[in-house]
C-alpha positions in Angstrom: 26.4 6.7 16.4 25.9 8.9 19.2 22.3 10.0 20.3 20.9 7.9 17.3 17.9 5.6 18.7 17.6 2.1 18.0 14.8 0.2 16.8 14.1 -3.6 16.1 15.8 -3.9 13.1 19.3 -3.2 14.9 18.1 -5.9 17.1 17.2 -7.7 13.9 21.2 -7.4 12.7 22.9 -7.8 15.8 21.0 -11.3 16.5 22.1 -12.3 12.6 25.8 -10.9 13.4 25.8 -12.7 16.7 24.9 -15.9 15.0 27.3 -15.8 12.0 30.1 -14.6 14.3 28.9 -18.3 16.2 29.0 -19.8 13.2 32.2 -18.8 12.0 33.5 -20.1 15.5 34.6 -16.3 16.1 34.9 -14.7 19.9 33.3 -11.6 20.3 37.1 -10.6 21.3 38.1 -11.4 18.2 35.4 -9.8 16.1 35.8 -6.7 18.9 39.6 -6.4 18.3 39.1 -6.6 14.4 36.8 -3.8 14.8 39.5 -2.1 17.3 36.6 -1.7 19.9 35.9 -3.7 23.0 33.9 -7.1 23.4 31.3 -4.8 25.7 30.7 -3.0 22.6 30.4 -6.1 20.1 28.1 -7.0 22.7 25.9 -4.1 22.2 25.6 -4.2 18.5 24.5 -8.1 18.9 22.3 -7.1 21.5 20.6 -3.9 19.5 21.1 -1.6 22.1 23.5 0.4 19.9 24.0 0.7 15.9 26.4 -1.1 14.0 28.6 1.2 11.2 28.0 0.5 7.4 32.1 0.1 7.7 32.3 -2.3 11.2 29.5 -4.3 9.2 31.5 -4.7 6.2 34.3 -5.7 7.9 32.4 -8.5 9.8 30.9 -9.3 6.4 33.7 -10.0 4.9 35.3 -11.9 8.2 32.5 -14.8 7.9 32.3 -14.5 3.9 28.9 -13.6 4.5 27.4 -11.1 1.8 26.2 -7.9 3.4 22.4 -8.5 2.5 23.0 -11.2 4.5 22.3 -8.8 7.7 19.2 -7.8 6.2 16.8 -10.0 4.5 14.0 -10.8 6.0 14.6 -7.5 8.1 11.1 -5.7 9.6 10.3 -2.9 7.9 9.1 0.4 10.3 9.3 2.6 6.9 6.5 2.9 4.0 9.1 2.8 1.2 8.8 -0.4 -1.4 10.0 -3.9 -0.7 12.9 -2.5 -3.4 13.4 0.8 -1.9 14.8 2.9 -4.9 16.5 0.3 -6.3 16.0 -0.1 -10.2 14.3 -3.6 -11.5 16.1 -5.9 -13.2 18.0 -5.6 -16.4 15.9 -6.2 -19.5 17.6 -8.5 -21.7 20.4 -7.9 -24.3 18.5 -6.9 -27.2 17.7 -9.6 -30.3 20.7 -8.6 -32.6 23.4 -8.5 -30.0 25.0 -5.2 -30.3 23.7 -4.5 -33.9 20.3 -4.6 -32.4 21.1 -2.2 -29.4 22.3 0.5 -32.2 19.2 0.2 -33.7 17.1 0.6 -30.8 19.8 3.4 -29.4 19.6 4.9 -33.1 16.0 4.9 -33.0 15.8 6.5 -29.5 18.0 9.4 -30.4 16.2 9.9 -33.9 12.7 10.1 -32.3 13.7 12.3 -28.9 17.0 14.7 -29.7 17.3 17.9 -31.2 19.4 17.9 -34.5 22.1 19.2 -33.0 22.0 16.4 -29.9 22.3 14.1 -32.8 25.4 15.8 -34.3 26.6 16.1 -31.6 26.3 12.1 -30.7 27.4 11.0 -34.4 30.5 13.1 -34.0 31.1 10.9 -30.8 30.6 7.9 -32.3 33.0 8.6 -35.4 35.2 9.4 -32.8 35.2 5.8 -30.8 35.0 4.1 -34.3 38.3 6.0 -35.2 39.9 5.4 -31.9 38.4 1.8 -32.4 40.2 0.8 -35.9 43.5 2.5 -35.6 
């Protein structure tokens, strides 16, 4: 991107590009024309000195089968947001009960923190799927 400075974690993703596209026995010509840019320029995202696109990153992610978080694990960190960023933690586990239990904790939730009319309102719903359900 144009006028955007770099920092050391582009050179961070350009050294891991540069060696999965060596991996993957790749040219930077090849890589370059996939990208419909010139080697110069593949050079200069392996390099750091200019940022790779979310979109030309893909597309090299998916030319190595190498999953996007590839590029950045281990990555330095110049920012003061969590290790996580704003990323959610992980799933708690399906409920004891299977799907009986989740209505019962879902029931419970709507019982103690809606309005009556929120609750109506969600019952009516739910008739609605079960009729739409057992046609």
């Amino acid at each position: 991107m144009a006028g955007q400075k770099t920092d050391q974690r582009d050179v961070y993703v350009g050294q891991r590009i540069a060696e999965q596209r060596r991996k993957a026995s790749l040219t930077q010509r090849e890589v370059a024309r996939s990208f419909g840019m010139s080697a110069a320029q593949l050079q200069k995202y392996e390099k750091g000195t200019n940022r790779i696109s979310a979109v030309h990153l893909d597309i090299f992610s998916r030319m190595t089968r190498v999953p996007m978080e590839y590029f950045f694990s281990g990555m330095p960190r110049t920012d003061d947001a969590g290790p996580r960023g704003m990323e959610e933690g992980p799933q708690q586990p399906f409920p004891e009960g299977g799907l009986q239990g989740l209505a019962e904790i879902v029931g419970r939730h709507i019982t103690e923190n809606f309005s009556d009319e929120a609750r109506r309102d969600v019952a009516a719903a739910i008739q609605a799927l079960d009729r739409k359900l057992n046609r």
